[in-house]
BADRENPA-260911 format. One line per 10 residues: their letters; for each residue x, y, z of C-alpha. Coordinates in pm, 1 decimal. Layout:
a) X/Y/Z | ...
//
This chain:
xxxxxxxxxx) 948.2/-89.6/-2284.4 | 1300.7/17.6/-2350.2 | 1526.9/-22.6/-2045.3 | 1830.9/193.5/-2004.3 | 2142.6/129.5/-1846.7 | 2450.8/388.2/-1840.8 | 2851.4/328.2/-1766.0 | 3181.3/453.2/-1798.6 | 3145.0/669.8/-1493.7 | 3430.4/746.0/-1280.6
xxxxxxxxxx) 3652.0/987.1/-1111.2 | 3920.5/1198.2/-1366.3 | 4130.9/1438.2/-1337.6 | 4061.6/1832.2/-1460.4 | 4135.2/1820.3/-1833.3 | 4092.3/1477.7/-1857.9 | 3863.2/1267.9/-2060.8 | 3568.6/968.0/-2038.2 | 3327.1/805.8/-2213.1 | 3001.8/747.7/-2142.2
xxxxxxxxxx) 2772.6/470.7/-2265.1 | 2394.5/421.7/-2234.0 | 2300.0/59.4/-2386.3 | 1867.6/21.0/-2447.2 | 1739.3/-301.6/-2373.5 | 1547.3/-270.5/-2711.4 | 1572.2/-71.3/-3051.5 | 1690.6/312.3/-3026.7 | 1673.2/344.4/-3414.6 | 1261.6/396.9/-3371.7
xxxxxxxxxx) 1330.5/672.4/-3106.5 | 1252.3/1039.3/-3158.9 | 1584.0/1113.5/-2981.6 | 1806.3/980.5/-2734.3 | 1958.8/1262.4/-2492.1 | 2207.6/1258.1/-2183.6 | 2125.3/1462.8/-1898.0 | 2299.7/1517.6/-1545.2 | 2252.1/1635.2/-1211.7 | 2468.3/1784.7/-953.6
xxxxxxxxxx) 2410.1/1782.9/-592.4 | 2169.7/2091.5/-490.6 | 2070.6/2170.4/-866.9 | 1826.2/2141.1/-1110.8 | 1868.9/1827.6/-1395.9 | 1981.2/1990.4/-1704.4 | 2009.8/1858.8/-2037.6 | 2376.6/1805.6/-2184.3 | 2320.9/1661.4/-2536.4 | 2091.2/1522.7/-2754.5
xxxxxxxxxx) 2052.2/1343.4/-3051.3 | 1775.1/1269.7/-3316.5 | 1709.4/951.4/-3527.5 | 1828.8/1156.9/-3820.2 | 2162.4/1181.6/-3661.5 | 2107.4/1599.9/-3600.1 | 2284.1/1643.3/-3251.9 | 2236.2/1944.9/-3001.8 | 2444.2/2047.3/-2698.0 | 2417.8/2252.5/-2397.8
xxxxxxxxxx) 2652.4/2565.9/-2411.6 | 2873.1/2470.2/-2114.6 | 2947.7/2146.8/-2308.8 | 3014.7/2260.4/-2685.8 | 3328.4/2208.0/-2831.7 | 3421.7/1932.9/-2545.3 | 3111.5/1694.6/-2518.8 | 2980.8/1487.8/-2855.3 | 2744.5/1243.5/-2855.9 | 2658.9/955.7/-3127.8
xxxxxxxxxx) 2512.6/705.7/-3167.0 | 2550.1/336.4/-3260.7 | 2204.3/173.8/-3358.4 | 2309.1/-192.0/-3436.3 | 2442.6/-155.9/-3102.2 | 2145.2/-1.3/-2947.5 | 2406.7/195.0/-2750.1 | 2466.7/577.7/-2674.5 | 2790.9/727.5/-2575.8 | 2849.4/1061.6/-2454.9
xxxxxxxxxx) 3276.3/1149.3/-2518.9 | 3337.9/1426.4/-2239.7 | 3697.0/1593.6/-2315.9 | 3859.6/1875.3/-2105.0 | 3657.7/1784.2/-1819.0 | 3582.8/2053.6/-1558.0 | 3508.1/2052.6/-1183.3 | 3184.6/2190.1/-1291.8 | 3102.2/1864.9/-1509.9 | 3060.5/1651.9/-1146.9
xxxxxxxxxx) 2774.9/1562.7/-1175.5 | 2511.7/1249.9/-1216.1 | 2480.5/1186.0/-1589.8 | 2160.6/988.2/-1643.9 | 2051.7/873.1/-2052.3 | 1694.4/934.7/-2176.0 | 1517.8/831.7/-2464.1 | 1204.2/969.0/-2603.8 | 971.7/799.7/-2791.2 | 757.3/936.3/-3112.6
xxxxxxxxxx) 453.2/990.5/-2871.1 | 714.7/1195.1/-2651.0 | 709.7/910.9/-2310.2 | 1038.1/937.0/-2180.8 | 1238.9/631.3/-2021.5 | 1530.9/704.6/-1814.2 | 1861.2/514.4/-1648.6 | 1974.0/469.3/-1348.2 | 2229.4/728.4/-1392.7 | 2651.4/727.2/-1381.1
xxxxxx) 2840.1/902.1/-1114.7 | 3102.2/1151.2/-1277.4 | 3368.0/1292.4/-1075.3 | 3649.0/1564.7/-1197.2 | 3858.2/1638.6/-894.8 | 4276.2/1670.4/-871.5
//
């Protein structure tokens, strides 16, 4: 079973700009698609961005045009590049992957923090 385990967390500025990875204990390249979620305190886990084996990459509105995800499969490794971070971003960003028969393994999650 693929184990997840995220980083690049931190505390930034409004405007400014970090990079998330997600690193699988085992292959990616045979998963249906490897997403990032995150959840703030008193809200519901949402889903930030996503992207399939075939490279075809999706993105919540409140991130597009700031977020973009990719991929590195030789790495087995996710990143998530968050620009013009927003107070609203704060949040607990957690990486998912989903298997062809759709089970879902999750991370321990990153703390992000966008505060002046």
């Amino acid at each position: 079973q693929v184990q997840l385990v995220e980083s690049g967390g931190g505390l930034v500025q409004p405007g400014g700009s970090l990079r998330l990875s997600c690193v699988a204990s085992g292959s990616i390249f045979s998963m249906r698609a490897m997403r990032w979620y995150r959840q703030a305190p008193g809200k519901q886990r949402e889903l930030v961005a996503g992207i399939t084996r075939s490279g075809t990459t999706n993105y919540a509105d409140s991130v597009k045009g700031r977020f973009v995800i990719s991929r590195d499969d030789a790495k087995n490794t996710v990143y998530l590049q968050m620009n013009s971070l927003k107070p609203e971003d704060t949040a607990v960003y957690l990486c998912n992957a989903l298997s062809t028969n759709f089970e879902s393994r999750w991370g321990q999650g990153t703390q992000v923090t966008v505060s002046s």
